[in-house]
Structures are given as C-alpha cells and as structure tokens.
VOTOR-909890 format. One record per residue (C-alpha): residue in one letter; x, y, z. Coordinates in steps of 0.1 Angstrom, whole numbers, padded with zeros to 4 digits. Each point is the difference from the previous one (the first is absolute). Layout:
["a" [X Y Z]]
...
//
This chain:
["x" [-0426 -0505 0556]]
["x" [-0035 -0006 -0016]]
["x" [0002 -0024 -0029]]
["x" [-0005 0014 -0032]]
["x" [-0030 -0013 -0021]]
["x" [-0006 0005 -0040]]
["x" [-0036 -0008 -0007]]
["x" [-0016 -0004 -0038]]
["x" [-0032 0005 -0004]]
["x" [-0024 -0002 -0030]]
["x" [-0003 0037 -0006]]
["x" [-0012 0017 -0032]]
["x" [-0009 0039 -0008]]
["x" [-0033 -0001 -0001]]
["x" [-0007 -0033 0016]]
["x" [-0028 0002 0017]]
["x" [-0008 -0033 0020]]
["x" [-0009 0000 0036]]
["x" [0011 -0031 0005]]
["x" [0033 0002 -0013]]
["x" [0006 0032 0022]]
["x" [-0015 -0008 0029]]
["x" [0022 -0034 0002]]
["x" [0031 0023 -0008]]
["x" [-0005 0024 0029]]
["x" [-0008 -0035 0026]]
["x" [0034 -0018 -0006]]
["x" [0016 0034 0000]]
["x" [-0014 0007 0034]]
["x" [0007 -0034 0011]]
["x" [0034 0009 -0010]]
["x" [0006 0031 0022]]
["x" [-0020 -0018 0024]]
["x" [0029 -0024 0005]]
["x" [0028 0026 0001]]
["x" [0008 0001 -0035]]
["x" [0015 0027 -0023]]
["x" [-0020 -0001 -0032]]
["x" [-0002 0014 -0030]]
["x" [-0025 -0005 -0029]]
["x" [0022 -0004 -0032]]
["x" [-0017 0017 -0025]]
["x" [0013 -0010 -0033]]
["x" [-0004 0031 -0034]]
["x" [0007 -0026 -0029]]
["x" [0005 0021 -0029]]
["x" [-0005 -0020 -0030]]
["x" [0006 0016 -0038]]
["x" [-0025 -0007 -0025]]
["x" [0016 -0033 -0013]]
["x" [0002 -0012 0036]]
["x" [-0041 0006 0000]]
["x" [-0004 -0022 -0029]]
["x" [0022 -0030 0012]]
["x" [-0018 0001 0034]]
["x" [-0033 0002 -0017]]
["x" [0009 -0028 -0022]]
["x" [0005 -0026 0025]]
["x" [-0026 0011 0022]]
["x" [-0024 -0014 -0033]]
["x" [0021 -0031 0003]]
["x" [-0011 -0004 0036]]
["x" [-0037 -0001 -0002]]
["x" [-0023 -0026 -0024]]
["x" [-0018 0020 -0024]]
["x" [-0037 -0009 0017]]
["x" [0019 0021 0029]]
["x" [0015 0026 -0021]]
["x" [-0036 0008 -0015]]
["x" [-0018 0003 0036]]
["x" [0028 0025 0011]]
["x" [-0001 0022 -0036]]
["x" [-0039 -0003 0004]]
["x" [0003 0014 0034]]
["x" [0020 0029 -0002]]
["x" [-0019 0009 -0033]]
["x" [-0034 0000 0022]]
["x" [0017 0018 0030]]
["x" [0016 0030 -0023]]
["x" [-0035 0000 -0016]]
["x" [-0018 0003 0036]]
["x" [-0011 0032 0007]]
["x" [-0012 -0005 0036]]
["x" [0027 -0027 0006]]
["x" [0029 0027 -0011]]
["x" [-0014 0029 0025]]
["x" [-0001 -0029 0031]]
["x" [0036 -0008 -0012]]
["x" [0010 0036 0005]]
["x" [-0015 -0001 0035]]
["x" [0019 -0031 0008]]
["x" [0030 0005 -0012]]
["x" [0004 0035 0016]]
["x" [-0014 -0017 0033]]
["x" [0032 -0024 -0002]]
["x" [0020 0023 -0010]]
["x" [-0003 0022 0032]]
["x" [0004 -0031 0020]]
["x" [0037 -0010 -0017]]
["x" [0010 0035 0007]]
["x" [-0008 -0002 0034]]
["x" [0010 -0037 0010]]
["x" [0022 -0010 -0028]]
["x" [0021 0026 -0016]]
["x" [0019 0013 0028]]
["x" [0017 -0029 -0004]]
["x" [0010 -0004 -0028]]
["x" [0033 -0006 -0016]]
["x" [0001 0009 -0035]]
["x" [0023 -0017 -0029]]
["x" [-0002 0020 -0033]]
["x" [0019 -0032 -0020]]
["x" [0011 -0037 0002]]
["x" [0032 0005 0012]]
["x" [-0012 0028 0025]]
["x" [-0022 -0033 0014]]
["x" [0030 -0024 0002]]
["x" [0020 0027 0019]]
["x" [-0032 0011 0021]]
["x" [0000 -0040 0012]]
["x" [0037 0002 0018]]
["x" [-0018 0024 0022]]
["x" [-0023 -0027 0018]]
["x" [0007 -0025 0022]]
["x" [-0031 -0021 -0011]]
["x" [-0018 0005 -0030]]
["x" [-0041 -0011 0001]]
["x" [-0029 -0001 -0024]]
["x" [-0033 -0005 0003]]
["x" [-0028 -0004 -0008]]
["x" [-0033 0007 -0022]]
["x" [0013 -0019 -0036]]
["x" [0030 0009 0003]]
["x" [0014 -0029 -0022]]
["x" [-0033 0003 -0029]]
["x" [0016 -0007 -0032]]
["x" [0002 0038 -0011]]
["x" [0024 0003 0030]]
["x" [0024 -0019 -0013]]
["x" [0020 0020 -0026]]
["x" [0009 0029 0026]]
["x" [0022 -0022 0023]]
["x" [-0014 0022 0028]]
["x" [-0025 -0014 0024]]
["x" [0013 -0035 -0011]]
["x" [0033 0014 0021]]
["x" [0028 -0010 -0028]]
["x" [0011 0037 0005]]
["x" [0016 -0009 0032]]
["x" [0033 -0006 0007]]
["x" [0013 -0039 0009]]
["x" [0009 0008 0035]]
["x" [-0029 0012 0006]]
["x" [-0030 -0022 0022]]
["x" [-0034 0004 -0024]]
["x" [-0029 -0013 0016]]
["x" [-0038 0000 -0011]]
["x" [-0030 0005 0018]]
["x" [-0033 -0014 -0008]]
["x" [0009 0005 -0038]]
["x" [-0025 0000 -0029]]
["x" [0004 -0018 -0034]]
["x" [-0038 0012 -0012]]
["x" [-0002 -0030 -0016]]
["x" [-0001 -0037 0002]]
["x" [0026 -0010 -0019]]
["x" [0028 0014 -0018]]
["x" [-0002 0006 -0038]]
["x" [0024 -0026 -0018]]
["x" [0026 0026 -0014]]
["x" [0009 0016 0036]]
["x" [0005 -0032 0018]]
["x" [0040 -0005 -0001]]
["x" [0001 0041 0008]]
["x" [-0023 -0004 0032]]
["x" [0017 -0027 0011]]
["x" [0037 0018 0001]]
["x" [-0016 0028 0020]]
["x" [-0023 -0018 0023]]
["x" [0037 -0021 0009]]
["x" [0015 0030 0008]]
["x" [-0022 0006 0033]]
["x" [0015 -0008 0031]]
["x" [-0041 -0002 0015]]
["x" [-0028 -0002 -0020]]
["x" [-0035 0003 0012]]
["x" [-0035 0002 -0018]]
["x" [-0037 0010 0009]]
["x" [-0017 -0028 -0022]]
["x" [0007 -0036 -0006]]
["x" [0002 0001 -0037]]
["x" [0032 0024 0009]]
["x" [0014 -0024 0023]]
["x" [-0005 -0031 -0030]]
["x" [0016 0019 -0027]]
["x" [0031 0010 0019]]
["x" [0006 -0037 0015]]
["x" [-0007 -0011 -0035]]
["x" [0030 0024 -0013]]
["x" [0021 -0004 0024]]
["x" [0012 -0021 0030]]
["x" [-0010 0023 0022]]
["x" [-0027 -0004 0029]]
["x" [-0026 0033 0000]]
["x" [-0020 0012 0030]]
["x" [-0037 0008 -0007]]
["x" [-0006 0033 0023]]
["x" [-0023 0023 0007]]
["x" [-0005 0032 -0025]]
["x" [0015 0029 0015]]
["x" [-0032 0018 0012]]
["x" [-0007 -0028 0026]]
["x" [0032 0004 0015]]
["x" [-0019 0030 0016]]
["x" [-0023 -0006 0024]]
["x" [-0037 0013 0000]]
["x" [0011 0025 0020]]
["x" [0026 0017 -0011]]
["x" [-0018 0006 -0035]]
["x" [-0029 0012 0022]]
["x" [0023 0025 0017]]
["x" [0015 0006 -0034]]
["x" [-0032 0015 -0014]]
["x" [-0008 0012 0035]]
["x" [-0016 0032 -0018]]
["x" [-0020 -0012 -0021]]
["x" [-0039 -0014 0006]]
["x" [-0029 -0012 -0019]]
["x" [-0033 -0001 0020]]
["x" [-0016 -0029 -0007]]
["x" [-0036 -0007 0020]]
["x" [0003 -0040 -0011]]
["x" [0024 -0024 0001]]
["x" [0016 -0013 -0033]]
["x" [0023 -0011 -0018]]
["x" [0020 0016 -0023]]
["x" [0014 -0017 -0031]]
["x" [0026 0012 -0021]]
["x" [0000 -0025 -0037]]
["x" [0019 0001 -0031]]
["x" [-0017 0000 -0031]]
["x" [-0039 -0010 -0003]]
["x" [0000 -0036 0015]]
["x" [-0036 0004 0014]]
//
C-alpha cells in the first residue's frame, strides 16, 4: 500500500506568484514521482470580524514602523496603478489556470480548525514547503507552521522559507515550540538554517528549492507546447522590484 502524504503549501485565493506555484507543483511531482499518495491540504480559515482584528493587530506588532510604511506605501501605489492593475488581472488569471490544472485536483479541503486536526490522522507523513512559508504573517494560522497535526504524526519540512532574516522579538518562544515539533527540518537559505539551530537543538539541512529538484528536462517537456522564436541568444532575467 502507497504511503499516504499530506502536503501544505502557501496557497492563497488570489495569490498570484509564479514562484510560489511553480515550487508547489515540483515537490508535488517529486512526490508522485516516488510512489506517494498525496494530497494538497487546502486549509478555508473562516475567521469572524473580531478574529480579523486580533490577526491584524499582531501582524503591526511584527514589522518596525520604517517596514510598515514601505508596505502601506506600496499597496497605496499598486491600487492606484492603472496599468499595473490591468497586468495584475492578466497574471493572476494566468496562474489561476495553471492551479486548476496542476494543483487543484489535489486538493483536500478543511472548511475549520478542527476539520484540519482531523484531516491530519489521515496522512502518514505530513510535509511543508517552501516559498516563506514561516514569514511572520504566517504565524497566527498554525497552518503551514504544521501545529495542526497530530503528535503521532512524522512532519517534516522541505527547503522551508522564513522571508526574513531574523525573527521579530515577540514570536520567538512561539517559533521555537513549533519548529521542535518537526521530526526533519530542512531549509533553502542559510539564514533559515541559523535561526532554527539558534531556537532549537536541532541540526537543519540547507536544500535545494523545489523547482531544481526537476531537471532541465523535464520542465522542458513540461512546457513541451509552448515556443518563443528567438533569432539571438539571451538571457532572460526575471527581478523583483527595480534593483537596476
């Protein structure tokens, strides 16, 4: 009998982040690669109006206010953006056809908290991973940090992302309890790997993100039907934000 995997991703409606998917649908092929069962555990968290304002309150808490300003200045510019909004609808539509396709049909969905806790008992292994997965602002779901999952059962991480470089002062003792609760713990970047062994006593593993666990051709046969002519040869660079 096939073992049964559980695997959390950082999924949002509306998210619209190639990255982010593109890394989901590699460890999940991976996955059935190796003869797994898997299913995507796709987590509804229906919060009431009160429950908004608590969460939004300590998300303030986790940011400096020099980092609170860039991100308000941000999304005022981006909702303001004309151009920026109509290339969002493009994207985000582009994304969305892609999750339907490679994500969605395996999904299992958990409508409430204890739904999730139940769902767990069905897995025989329980991973996460990977694109800042552990940011700050992930914290207060008890999600994609795993402490949904029952006791008895293995949680691993793979190539794991905190999004930052060091965890703000009023979440430490709570990401320690649920980074000590994995039974393997990995990370794509070394400032991961430093705050976890500075937590806890446990040794993490630096890996590879998820998308070079495919090789350059299986992606290539992935997209197998689609091609750009292109007379020269060049490189193509794909940047965030404007560092020139």
């Amino acid at each position: 009998m096939k073992k049964k995997i559980g695997y959390v991703i950082s999924y949002a409606e509306g998210h619209n982040n190639y990255g982010s998917s593109l890394q989901a649908y590699a460890l999940l092929s991976k996955l059935l690669i190796l003869g797994y069962d898997v299913e995507i555990i796709r987590y509804i968290n229906q919060r009431t109006l009160l429950d908004q304002i608590v969460l939004l309150y300590k998300m303030v808490q986790c940011y400096e206010t020099k980092h609170k300003f860039m991100i308000l200045r941000k999304k005022l510019f981006l909702m303001l953006n004309r151009h920026y909004k109509n290339n969002e609808c493009i994207r985000t539509s582009s994304v969305n056809l892609f999750k339907e396709e490679f994500l969605i049909p395996y999904f299992r969905v958990c409508n409430s908290y204890n739904e999730l806790r139940k769902c767990s008992k069905r897995y025989d292994t329980v991973i996460v991973g990977s694109d800042q997965v552990w940011s700050p602002l992930s914290l207060y779901s008890k999600f994609t940090n795993l402490l949904f999952v029952d006791d008895q059962i293995p949680r691993i991480s793979y190539a794991s992302s905190f999004g930052v470089s060091k965890v703000p002062k009023i979440q430490i003792k709570e990401t320690a309890f649920y980074l000590n609760r994995f039974n393997y713990i990995s990370t794509r970047e070394t400032s991961g790997k430093k705050i976890i062994e500075s937590l806890t006593d446990k040794k993490a593993k630096v890996v590879a993100d998820p998308t070079l666990l495919m090789r350059g051709s299986e992606w290539i046969d992935f997209i197998k039907n689609t091609k750009i002519d292109v007379s020269e040869p060049y490189i193509f660079c794909y940047l965030l934000g404007k560092n020139k």
